[in-house]
Structures are given as structure tokens and as C-alpha cells.
DOTORLUM-636044 format. One record per atom (N, C-alpha, C): residue in three letters; residue number from 0; atom name; x, y, z. Coordinates in pm, whole numbers. Example, Ala and Ser with C-alpha at 12.3 -4.5 7.8 and 13.67 -1.06 7.14 Angstrom:
<recs>
{"ALA",0,"N",{1319,-569,780}}
{"ALA",0,"CA",{1230,-450,780}}
{"ALA",0,"C",{1320,-330,780}}
{"SER",1,"N",{1285,-225,708}}
{"SER",1,"CA",{1367,-106,714}}
{"SER",1,"C",{1290,3,787}}
</recs>
This chain:
<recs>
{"UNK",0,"N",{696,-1406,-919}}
{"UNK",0,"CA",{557,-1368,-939}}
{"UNK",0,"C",{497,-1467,-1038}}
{"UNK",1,"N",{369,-1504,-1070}}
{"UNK",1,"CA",{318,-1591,-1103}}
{"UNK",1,"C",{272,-1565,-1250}}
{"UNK",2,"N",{302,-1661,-1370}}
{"UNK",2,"CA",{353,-1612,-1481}}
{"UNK",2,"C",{198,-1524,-1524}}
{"UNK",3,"N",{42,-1592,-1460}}
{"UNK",3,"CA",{-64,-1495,-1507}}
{"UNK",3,"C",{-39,-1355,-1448}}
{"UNK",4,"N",{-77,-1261,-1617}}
{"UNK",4,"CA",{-99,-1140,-1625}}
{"UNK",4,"C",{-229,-1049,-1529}}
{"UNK",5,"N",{-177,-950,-1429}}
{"UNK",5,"CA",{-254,-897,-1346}}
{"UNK",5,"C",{-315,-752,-1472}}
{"UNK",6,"N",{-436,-652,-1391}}
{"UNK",6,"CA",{-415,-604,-1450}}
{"UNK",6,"C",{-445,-461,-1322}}
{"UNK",7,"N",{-330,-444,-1325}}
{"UNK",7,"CA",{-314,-321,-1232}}
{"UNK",7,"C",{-255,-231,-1226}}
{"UNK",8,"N",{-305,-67,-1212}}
{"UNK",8,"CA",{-324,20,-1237}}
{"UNK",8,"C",{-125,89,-1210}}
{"UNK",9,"N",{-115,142,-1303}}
{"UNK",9,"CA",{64,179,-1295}}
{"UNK",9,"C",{69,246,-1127}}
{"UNK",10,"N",{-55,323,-1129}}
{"UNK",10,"CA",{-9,364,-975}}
{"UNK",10,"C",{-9,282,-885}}
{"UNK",11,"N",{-84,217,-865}}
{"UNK",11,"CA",{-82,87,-807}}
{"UNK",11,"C",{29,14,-783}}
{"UNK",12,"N",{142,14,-883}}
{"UNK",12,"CA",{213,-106,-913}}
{"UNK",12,"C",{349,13,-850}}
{"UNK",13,"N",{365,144,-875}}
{"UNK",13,"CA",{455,208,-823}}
{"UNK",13,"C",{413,199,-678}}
{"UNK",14,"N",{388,249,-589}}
{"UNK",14,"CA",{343,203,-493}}
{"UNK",14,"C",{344,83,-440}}
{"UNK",15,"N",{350,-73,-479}}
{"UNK",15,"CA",{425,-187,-475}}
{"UNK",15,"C",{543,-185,-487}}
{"UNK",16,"N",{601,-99,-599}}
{"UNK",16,"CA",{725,-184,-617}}
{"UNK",16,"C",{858,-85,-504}}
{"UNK",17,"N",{800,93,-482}}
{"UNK",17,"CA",{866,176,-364}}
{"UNK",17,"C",{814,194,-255}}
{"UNK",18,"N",{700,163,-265}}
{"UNK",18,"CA",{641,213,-108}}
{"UNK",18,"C",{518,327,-144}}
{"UNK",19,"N",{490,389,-79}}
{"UNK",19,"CA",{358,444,-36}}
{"UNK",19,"C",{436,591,-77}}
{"UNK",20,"N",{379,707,-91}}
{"UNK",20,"CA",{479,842,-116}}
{"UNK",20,"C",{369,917,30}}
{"UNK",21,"N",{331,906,116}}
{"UNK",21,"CA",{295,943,222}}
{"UNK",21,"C",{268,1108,293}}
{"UNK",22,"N",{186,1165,324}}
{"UNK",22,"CA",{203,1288,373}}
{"UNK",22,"C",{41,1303,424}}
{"UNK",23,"N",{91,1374,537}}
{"UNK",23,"CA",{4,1352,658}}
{"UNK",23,"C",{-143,1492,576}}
{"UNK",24,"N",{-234,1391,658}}
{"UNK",24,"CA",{-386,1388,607}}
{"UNK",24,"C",{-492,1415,710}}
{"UNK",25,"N",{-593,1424,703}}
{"UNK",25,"CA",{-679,1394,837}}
{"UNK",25,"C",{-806,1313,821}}
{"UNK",26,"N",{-867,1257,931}}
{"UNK",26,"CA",{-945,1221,912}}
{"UNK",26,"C",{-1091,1225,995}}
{"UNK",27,"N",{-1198,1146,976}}
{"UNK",27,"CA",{-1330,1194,1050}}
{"UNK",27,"C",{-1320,1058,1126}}
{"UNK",28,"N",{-1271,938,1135}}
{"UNK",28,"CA",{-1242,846,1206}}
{"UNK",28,"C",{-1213,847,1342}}
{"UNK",29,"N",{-1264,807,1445}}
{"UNK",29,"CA",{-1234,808,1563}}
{"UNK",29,"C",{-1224,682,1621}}
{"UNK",30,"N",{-1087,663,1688}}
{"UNK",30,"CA",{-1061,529,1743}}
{"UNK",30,"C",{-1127,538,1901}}
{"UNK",31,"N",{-1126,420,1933}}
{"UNK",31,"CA",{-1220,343,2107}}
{"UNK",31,"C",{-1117,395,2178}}
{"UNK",32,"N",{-951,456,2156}}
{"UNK",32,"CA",{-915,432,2234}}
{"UNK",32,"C",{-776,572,2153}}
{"UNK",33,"N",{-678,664,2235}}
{"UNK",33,"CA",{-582,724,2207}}
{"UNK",33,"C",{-676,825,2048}}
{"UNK",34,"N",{-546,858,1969}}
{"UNK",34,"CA",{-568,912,1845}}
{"UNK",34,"C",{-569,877,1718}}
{"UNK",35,"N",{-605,907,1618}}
{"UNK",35,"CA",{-512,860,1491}}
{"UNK",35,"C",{-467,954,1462}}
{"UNK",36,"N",{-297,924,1396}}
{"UNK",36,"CA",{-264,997,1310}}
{"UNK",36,"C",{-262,942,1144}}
{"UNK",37,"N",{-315,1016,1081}}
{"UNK",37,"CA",{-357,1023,945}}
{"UNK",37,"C",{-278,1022,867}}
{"UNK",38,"N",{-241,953,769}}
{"UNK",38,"CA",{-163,954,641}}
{"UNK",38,"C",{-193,931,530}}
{"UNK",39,"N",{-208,985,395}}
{"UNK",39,"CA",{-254,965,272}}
{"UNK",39,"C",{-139,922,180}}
{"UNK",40,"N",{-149,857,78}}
{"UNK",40,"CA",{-43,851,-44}}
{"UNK",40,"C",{-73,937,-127}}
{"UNK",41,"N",{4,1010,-176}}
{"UNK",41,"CA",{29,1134,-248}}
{"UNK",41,"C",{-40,1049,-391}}
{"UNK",42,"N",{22,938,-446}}
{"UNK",42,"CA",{-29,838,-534}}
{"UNK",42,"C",{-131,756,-550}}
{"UNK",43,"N",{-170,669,-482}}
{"UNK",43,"CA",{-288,607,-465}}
{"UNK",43,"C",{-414,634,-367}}
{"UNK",44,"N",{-378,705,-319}}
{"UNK",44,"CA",{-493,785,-228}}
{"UNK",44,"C",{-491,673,-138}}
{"UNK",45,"N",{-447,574,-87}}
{"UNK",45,"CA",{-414,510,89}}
{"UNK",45,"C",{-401,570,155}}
{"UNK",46,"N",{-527,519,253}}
{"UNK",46,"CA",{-488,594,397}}
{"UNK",46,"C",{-430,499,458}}
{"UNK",47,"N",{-362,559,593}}
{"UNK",47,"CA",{-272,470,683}}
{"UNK",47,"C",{-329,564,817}}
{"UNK",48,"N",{-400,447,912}}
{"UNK",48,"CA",{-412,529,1032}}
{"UNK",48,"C",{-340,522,1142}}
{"UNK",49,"N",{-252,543,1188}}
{"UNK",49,"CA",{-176,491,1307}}
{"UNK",49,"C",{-252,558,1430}}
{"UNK",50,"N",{-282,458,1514}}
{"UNK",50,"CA",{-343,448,1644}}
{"UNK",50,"C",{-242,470,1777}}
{"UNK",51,"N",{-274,619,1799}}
{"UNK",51,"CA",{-147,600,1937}}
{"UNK",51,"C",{-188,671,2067}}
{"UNK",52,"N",{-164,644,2178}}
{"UNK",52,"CA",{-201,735,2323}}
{"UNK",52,"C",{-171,814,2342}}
{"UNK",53,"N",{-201,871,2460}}
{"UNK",53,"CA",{-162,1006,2485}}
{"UNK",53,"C",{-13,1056,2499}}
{"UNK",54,"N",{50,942,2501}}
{"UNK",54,"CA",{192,969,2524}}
{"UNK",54,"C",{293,975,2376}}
{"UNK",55,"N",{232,932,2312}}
{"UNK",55,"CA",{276,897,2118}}
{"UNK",55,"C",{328,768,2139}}
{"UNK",56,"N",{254,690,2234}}
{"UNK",56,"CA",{316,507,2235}}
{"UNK",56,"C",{247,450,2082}}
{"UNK",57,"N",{286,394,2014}}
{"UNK",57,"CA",{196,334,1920}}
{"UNK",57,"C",{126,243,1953}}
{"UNK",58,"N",{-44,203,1918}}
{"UNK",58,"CA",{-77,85,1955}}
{"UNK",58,"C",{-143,10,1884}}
{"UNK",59,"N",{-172,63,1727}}
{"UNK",59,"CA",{-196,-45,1623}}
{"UNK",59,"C",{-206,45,1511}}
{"UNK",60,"N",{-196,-21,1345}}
{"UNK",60,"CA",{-204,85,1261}}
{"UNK",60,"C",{-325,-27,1147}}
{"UNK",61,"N",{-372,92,1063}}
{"UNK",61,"CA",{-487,34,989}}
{"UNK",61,"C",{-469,92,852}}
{"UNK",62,"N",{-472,25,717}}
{"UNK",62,"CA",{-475,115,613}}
{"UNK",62,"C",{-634,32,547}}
{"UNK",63,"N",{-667,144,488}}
{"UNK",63,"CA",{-788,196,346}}
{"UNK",63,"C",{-715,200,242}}
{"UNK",64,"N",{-748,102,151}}
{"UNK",64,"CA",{-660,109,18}}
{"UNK",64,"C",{-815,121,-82}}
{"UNK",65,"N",{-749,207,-188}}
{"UNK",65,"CA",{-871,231,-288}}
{"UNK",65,"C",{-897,120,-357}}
{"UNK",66,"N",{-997,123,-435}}
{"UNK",66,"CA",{-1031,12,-506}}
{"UNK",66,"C",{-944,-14,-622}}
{"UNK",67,"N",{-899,-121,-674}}
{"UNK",67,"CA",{-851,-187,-747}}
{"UNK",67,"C",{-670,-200,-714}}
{"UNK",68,"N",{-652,-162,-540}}
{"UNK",68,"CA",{-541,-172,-510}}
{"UNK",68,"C",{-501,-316,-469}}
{"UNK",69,"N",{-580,-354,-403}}
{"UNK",69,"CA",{-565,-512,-361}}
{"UNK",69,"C",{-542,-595,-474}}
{"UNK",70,"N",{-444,-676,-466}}
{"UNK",70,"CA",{-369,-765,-540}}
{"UNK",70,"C",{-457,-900,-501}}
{"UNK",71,"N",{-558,-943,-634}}
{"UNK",71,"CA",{-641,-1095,-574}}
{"UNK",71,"C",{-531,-1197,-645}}
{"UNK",72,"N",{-513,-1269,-564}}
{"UNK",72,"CA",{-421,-1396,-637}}
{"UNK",72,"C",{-534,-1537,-613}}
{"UNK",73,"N",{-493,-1670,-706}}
{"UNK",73,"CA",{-556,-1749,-697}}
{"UNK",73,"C",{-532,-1865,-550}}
{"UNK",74,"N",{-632,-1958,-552}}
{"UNK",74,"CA",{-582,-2030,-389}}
{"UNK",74,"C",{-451,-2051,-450}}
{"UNK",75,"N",{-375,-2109,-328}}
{"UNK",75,"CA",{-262,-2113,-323}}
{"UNK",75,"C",{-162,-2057,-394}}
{"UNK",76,"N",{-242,-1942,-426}}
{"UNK",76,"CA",{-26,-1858,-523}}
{"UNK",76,"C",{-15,-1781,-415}}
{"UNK",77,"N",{115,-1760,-421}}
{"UNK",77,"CA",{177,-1672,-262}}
{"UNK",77,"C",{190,-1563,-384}}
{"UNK",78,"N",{175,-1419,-296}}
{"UNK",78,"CA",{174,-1258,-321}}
{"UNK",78,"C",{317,-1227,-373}}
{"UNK",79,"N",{342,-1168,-484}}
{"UNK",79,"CA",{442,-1108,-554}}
{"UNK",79,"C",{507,-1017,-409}}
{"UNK",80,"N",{654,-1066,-359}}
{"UNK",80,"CA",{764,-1003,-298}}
{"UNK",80,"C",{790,-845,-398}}
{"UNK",81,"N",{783,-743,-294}}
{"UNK",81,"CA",{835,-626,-391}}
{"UNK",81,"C",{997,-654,-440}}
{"UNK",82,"N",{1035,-733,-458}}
{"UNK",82,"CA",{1169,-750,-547}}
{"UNK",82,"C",{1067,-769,-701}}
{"UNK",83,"N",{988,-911,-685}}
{"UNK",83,"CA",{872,-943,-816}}
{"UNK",83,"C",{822,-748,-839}}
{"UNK",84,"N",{804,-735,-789}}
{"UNK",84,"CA",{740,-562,-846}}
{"UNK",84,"C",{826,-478,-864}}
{"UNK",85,"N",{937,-484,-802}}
{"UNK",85,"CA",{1065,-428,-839}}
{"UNK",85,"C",{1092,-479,-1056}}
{"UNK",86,"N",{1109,-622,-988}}
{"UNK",86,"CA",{1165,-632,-1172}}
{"UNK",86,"C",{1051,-679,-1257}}
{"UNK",87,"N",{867,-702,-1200}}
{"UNK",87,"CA",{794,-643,-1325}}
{"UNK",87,"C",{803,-437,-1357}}
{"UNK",88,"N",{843,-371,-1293}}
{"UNK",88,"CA",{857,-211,-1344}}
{"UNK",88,"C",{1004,-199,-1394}}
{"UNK",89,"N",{1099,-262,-1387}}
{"UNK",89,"CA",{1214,-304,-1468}}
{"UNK",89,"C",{1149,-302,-1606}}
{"UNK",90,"N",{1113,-448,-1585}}
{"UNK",90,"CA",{1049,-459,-1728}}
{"UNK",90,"C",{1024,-428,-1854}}
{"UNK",91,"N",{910,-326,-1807}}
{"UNK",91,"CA",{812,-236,-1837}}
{"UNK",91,"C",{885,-132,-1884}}
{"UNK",92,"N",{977,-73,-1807}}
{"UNK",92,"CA",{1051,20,-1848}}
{"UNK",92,"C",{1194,-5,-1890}}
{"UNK",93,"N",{1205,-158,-1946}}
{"UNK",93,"CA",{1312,-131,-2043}}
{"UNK",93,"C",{1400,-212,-1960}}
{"UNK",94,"N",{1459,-191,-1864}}
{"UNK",94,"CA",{1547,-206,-1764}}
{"UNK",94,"C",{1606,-370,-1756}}
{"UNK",95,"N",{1520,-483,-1815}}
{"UNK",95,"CA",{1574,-623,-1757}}
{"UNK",95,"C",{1470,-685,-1862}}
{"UNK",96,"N",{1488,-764,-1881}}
{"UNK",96,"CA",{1419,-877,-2004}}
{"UNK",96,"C",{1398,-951,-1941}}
</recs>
């Protein structure tokens, strides 16, 4: 990860460094085409819409992330790998120097 200091929100950064904590949601969204099924993060309030037919084929998925979730990096720095978010919450909590 790139040695400048971000400044983003602990939930935020849990959610990077495990994943999403997920549980199904609904929504007023209507896709051109099949259903969505709805998913919220228990943590950051992300939605995740998965787009599927009548049969439960999947056929594309979309997330809504709240504001100040998006990670802006400068041109050319490549995006912190959740291993990098793995051992900045190490860190933080003691765990690795």
C-alpha cells in the first residue's frame, strides 16, 4: 500500500480488510430485465444487487457504496490488495509493526 496516509472511516477499512458482513435487504430498484436480489452490509450500509432470471441464472451484479467508501488513489498508484488492509488493521491493532 502506498506509504501516503488515507483517511478512512474504521468501518470502511473493516469491510476492506474481511469482506462485506451481508444480509439480505430490499430494494425500490427495478432491473430491464429478470430480478434483483438485494443485499446490504450490516457495516457500511453497501448495497449489492445481484441481477438474475427467472430461473436464479445470474446475469450481472451492481454495488452502491456509501460515501466516503471509495478508496481515491493518485494516477498511477495501484489499489491496496486486502492482504495491504489485512496488515494496515494489524497495525492499528497492535498485531505487526
Amino acid at each position: 500500500m502506498a506509504t501516503r496516509r488515507r483517511n478512512i472511516e474504521e468501518v470502511h477499512e473493516k469491510c476492506r480488510t474481511f469482506g462485506h458482513a451481508w444480509y439480505s435487504s430490499s430494494t425500490d430498484k427495478r432491473p430491464d430485465f429478470g430480478v434483483f436480489i438485494a443485499l446490504r452490509c450490516d457495516r457500511c450500509s453497501a448495497e449489492r444487487l445481484d441481477n438474475v432470471d427467472r430461473h436464479g441464472n445470474f446475469l450481472r451484479r451492481r454495488y452502491d457504496y456509501p460515501t466516503g467508501y471509495q478508496y481515491s488513489r493518485a494516477e498511477g498508484e495501484e489499489a491496496p490488495s486486502r492482504t495491504d488492509w489485512r496488515l494496515r488493521w494489524m497495525k492499528r491493532h497492535g498485531m505487526a509493526s
